[in-house]
C-alpha positions in Angstrom: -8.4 -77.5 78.8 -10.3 -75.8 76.3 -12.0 -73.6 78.4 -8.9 -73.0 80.4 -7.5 -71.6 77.0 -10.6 -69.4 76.2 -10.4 -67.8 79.3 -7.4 -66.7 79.8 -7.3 -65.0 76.5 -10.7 -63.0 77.7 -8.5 -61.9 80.8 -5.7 -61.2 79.0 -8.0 -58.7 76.6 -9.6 -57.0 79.6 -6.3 -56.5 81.7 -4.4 -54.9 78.2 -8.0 -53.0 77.5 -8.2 -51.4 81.4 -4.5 -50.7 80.3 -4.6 -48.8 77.4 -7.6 -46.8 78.6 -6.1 -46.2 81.9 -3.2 -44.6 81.0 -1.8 -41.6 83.2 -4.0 -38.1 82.8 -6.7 -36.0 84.4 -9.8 -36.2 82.5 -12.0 -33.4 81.7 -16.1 -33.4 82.6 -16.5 -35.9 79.3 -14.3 -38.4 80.4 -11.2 -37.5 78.1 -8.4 -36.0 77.8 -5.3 -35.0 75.3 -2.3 -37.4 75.9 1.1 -35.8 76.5 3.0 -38.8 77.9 4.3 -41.9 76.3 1.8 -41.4 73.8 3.1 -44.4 72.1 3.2 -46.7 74.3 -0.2 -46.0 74.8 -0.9 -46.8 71.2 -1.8 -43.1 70.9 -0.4 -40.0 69.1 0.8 -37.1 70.8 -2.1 -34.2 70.9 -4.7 -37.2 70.5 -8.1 -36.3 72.2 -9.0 -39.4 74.0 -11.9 -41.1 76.7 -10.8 -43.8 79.2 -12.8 -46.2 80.5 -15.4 -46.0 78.1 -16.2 -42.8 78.4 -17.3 -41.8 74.6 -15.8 -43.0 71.1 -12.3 -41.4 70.2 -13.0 -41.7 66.4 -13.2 -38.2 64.7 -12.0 -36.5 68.5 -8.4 -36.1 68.1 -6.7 -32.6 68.5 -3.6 -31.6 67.6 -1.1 -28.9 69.1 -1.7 -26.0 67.3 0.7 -25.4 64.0 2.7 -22.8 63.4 0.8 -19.9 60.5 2.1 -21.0 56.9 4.2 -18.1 55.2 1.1 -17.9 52.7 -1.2 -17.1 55.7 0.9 -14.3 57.5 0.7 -11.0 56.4 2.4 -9.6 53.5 5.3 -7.2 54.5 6.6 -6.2 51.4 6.5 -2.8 50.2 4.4 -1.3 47.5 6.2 -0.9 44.0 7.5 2.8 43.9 5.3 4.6 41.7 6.8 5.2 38.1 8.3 8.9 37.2 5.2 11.4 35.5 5.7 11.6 32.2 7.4 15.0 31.3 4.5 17.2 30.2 4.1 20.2 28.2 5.0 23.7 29.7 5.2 27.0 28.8 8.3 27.9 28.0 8.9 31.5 28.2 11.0 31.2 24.9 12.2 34.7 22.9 13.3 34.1 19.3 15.1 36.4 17.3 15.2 36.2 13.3 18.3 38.1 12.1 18.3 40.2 15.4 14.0 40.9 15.0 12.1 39.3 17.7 9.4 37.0 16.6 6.2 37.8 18.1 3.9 34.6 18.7 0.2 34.3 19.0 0.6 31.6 21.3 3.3 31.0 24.2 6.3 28.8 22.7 6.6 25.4 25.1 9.1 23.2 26.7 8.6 19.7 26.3 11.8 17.2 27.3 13.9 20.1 27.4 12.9 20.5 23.8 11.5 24.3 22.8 8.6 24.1 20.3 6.8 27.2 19.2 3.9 28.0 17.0 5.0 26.5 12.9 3.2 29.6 11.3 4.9 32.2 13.2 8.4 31.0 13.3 7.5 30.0 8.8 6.8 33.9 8.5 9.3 35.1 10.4 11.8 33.4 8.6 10.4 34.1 4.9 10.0 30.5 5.0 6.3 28.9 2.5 4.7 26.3 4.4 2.7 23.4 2.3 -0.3 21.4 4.3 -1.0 17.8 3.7 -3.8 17.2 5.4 -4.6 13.4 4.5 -0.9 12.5 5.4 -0.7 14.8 8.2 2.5 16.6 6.9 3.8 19.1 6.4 6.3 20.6 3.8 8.9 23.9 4.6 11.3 25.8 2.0 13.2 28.8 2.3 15.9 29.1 -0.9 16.9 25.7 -1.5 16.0 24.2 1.5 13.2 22.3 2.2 11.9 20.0 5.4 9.1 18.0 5.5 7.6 17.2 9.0 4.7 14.7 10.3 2.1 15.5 12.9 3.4 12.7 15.8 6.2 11.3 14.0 10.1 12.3 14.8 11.1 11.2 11.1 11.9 14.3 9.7 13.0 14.6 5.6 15.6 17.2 5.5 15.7 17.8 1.2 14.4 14.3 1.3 16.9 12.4 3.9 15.7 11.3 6.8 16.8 11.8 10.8 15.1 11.3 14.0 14.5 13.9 16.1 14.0 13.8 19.8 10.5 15.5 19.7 7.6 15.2 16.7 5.4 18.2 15.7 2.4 18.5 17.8 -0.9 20.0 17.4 -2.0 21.8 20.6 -5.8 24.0 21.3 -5.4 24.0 17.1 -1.8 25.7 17.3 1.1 23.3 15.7 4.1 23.5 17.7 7.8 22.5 15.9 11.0 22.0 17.4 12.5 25.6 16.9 16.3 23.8 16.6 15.3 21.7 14.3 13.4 23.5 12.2 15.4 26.0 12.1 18.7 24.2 11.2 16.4 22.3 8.3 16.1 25.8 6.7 20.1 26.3 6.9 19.3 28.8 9.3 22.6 29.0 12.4 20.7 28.7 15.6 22.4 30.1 19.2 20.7 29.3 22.4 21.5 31.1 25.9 19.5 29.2 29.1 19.8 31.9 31.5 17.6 34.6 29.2 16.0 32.1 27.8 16.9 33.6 24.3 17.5 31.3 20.9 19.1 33.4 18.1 18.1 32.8 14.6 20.5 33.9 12.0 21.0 33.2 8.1 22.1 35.0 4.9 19.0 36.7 3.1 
């Protein structure tokens, strides 16, 4: 009875074993092939890489459909950031300043900067009857005409005006060794009356002696 029992467990173990390797499929010149049918009742995955009757060990052979590309490995198709606006540079200006009705005659070309004119300190000083005072370890410098008096930095748009402060829109700049000022505000700092016409390009300069 014993035996009986023993053997028909070895059958039942070689029919289910010639089942599961004989499942439907071509196989390739190995022996193998991918299952695409009932894999599971196979006791296989779908895409599995298999051998039937023997035909090799499916450890480490299985092969799956091929994925879809993650988002992270498709090409980027965003657009470059737009570059960022120049910074407005300095330009020659083409400027003509009159003191009282007399032109002042510059060494060096007046400049735009911003929509800011600036022109030469020492020219615009003279023409003006205007005494300039250096401070060269501050970097300042001092203007009076009458009882006016401004006091500009080299790089800074603080300006004292008789010793009160405002902020202008452009500093004083040193350019090729020339210092440039802003003619408007300079001008007005030395109770000067300033008129400006765009399409000469002409800025009037006018002020009791």
């Amino acid at each position: 009875m014993k035996k009986k029992w023993i053997g028909c467990t070895l059958a039942l173990l070689l029919v289910s074993g010639s089942i599961v390797s004989a499942h439907p499929g071509r196989t390739d010149a190995n022996g193998g092939h991918t299952c695409r049918t009932n894999c599971e009742r196979w006791g296989l995955s779908y895409g599995e890489y298999h051998y039937h009757n023997g035909g090799g060990s499916s450890s480490g052979s299985k092969s799956s459909p091929s994925a879809p590309k993650s988002k992270s490995s498709q090409k980027s198709t965003a657009k470059p950031a737009a570059p960022k606006p120049a910074a407005p540079a300095y330009a020659k200006s083409g400027l003509k300043v009159y003191v009282n009705g007399s032109v002042v005659k510059f060494d060096s070309e007046p400049l735009v900067y911003n929509n800011i004119n600036l022109v030469p300190l020492r020219e615009i000083a003279e023409g003006m009857g205007a005494k300039v005072n250096w401070n060269r370890d501050a970097a300042s410098i001092g203007v009076q005409r009458g009882n006016h008096k401004i006091t500009l930095t080299i790089g800074s748009k603080t300006v004292f005006y008789n010793g009160k402060s405002e902020t202008v829109a452009v500093a004083p700049k040193v350019m090729d060794g020339v210092t440039y000022v802003p003619i408007q505000v300079f001008a007005r700092g030395l109770g000067a009356g300033v008129n400006y016409t765009e399409h000469d390009k002409i800025l009037r300069i006018s002020f009791k002696e």
